[in-house]
C-alpha positions in Angstrom: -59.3 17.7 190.7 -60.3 15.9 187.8 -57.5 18.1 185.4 -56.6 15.8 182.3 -54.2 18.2 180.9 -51.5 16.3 178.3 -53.6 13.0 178.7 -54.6 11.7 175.9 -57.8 10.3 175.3 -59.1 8.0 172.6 -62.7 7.8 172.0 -64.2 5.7 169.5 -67.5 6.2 167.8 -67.0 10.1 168.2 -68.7 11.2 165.4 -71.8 11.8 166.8 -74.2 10.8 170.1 -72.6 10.3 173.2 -69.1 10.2 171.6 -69.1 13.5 170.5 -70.7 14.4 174.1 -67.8 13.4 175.6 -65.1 13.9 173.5 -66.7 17.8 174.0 -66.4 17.2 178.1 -62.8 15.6 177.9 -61.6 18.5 176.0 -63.1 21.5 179.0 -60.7 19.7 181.1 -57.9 20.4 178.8 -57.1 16.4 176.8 -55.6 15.9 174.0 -57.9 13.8 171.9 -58.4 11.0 169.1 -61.6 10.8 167.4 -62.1 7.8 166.2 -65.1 6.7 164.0 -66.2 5.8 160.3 -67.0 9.3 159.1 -64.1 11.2 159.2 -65.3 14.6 158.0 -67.6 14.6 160.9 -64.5 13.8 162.9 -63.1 16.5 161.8 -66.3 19.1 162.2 -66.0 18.1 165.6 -61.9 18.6 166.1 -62.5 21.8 164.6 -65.4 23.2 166.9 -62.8 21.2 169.7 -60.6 24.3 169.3 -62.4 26.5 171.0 -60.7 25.2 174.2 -57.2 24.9 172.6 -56.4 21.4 172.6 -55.1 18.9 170.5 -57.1 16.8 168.5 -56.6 13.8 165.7 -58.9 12.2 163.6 -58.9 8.9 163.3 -60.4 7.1 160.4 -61.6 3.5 161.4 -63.7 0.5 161.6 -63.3 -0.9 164.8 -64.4 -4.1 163.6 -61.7 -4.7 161.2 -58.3 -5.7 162.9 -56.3 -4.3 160.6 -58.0 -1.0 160.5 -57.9 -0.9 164.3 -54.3 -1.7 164.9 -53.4 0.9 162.1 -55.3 3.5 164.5 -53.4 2.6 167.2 -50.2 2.6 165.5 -51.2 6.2 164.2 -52.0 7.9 167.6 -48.8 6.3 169.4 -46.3 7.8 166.5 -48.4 11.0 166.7 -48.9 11.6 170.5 -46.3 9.5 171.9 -48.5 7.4 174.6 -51.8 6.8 174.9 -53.3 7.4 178.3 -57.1 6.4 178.7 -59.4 4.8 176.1 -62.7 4.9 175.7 -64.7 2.5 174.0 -68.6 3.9 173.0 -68.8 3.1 169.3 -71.9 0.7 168.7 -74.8 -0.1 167.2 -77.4 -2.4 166.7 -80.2 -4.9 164.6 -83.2 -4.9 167.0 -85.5 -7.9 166.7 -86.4 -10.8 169.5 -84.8 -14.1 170.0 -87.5 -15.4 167.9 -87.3 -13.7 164.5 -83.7 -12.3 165.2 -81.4 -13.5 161.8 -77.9 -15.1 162.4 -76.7 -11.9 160.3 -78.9 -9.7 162.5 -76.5 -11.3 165.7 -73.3 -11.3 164.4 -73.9 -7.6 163.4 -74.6 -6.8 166.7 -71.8 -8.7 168.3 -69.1 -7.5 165.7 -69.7 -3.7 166.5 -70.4 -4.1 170.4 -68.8 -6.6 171.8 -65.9 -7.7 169.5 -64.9 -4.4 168.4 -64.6 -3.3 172.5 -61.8 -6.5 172.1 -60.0 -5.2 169.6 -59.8 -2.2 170.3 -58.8 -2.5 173.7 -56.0 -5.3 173.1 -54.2 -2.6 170.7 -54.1 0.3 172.8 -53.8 -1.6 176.1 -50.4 -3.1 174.5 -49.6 1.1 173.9 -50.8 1.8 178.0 -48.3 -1.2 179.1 -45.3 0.4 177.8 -45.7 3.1 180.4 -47.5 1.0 183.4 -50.3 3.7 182.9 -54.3 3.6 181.4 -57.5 4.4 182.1 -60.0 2.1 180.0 -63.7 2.9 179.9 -66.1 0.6 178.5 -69.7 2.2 177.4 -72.1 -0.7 178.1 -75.7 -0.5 178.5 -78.5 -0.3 181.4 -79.9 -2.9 179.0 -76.3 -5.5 179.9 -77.4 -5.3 183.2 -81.5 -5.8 182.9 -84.1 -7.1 180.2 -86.7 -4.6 179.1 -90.6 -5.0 178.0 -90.0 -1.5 175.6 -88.5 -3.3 172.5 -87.3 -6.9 171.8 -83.5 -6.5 170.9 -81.7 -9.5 172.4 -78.6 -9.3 170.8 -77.9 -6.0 172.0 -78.6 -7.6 175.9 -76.3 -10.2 175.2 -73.1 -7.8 174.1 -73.9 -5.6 176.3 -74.0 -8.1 178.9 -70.6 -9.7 177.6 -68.9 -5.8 177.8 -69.9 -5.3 181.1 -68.0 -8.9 182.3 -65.4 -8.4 180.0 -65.0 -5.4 181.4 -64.4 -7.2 184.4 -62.3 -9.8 183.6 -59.8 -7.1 181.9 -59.7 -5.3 185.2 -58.3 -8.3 186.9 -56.0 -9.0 184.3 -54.4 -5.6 183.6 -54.3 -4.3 187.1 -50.6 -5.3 187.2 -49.6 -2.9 184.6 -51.9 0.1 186.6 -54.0 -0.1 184.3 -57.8 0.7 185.3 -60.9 -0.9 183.7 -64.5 0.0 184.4 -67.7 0.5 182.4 -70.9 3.2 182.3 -74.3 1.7 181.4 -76.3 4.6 180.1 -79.6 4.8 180.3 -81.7 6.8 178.0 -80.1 9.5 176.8 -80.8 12.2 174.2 -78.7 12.1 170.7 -79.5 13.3 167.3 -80.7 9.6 166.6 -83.0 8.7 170.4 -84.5 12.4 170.8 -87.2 12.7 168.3 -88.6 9.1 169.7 -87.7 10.0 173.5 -89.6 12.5 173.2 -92.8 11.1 171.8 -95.9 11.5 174.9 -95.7 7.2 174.7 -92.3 7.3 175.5 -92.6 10.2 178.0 -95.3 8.0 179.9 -92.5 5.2 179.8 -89.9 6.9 180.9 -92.4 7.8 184.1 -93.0 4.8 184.8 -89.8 3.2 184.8 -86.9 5.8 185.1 -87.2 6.5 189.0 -85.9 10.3 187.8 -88.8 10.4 185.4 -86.5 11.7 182.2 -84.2 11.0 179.7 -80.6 11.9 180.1 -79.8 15.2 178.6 -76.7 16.4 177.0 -73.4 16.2 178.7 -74.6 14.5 182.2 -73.3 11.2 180.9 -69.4 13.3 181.0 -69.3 13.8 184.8 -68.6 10.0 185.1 -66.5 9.7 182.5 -64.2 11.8 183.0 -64.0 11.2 187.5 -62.9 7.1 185.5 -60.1 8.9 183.2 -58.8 11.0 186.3 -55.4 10.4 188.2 -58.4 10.4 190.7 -59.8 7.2 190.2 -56.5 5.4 190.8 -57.9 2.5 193.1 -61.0 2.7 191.0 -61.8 -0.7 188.9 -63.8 -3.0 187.5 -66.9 -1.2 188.5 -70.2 -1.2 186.3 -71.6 2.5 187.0 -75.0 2.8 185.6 -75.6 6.5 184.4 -79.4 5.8 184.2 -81.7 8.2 186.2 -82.3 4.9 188.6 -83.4 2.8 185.9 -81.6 0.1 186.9 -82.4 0.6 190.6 -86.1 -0.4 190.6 
């Protein structure tokens, strides 16, 4: 089960974090994969430690806030691969502050890269996954679309968070014609380059027992599992579900 041989997955924000994570996971079950993201000679540090378990790989300059710069990724992993079978849409980031100080530059930021860039990207390779009546598309939300939080005041991150997980849904309804699948993972706190040094901290730790049920922070890889059972032939009458990876965050 769960073998993605000659499928070919496009991740966005690859890079680094969970991209990279899973991009690493897709590739043990034997994808061909497009890395997509900003910094392209970390793309390619990545495609290159990728061939350890022989697959294909592309690297994909882009800014998947830019329409142009999206649909010209797009264009370049259909002439290269041929199809494009499941997408995967994790790039993001975010201005933190509350709805009280937060800047109108500080929101549209935040909406361009994490709600508007999930869009784009998915309109361009969606019109790729309806020539063949085939896709997988997997949306990387947030525990935080589905719950507030008294750890740090970032409302704009809620909100297009919030807005991927019900677009998530809506594309689900709309694209089920073509067999195309659409569901999203809400991560909870997980451990990158950029979150560990602060999940880590003994105030965070004391958080993180107090309101992860599981009493941790995600570790390397176990955000992969569920990624990958969404991309499988598997998950065929699997969509529109929001699956929170979040030690039981959310469930409390």
């Amino acid at each position: 089960m769960f073998d993605l041989k000659d499928r070919v997955v496009v991740i966005t924000g690859a890079s680094s974090g969970l991209g990279a994570q899973m991009a690493k996971g897709f590739a043990k079950q034997g994808a061909t994969l497009a890395l997509m993201a900003r910094r392209k000679e970390r793309l390619d540090e990545l495609a290159n430690e990728l061939q350890k378990y022989g697959v294909k790989t592309l690297s994909v300059k882009c800014d998947v806030t830019d329409t142009a710069s999206v649909n010209a990724a797009a264009k370049l992993v259909e002439d290269t691969f041929g199809k494009v079978d499941v997408l995967v849409n994790n790039a993001g980031a975010a201005k933190n502050a509350g709805v009280l100080e937060m800047t109108d530059e500080e929101w549209d930021f935040t909406m361009d890269v994490d709600l508007k860039s999930v869009f784009l990207v998915t309109r361009a390779f969606a019109n790729i996954m309806k020539k063949r009546n085939y896709g997988r598309i997997i949306n990387i939300a947030s525990m935080y679309g589905l719950v507030g939080n008294t750890a740090i005041d970032t409302v704009a991150y809620h909100a297009s968070k919030g807005g991927v997980v019900n677009f998530t849904r809506a594309v689900a309804a709309e694209l089920a014609k073509y067999n195309i699948t659409c569901n999203a993972i809400c991560p909870g706190y997980f451990a990158t380059e950029l979150t560990v040094e602060t999940l880590s901290t003994d105030t965070f730790q004391a958080y993180m027992q107090t309101t992860v049920p599981l009493g941790r922070y995600g570790n390397e890889g176990e955000l992969n599992a569920g990624a990958i059972f969404l991309a499988s032939d598997e998950a065929s009458y699997v969509t529109g579900v929001i699956l929170p990876i979040d030690g039981g965050y959310t469930s409390v």
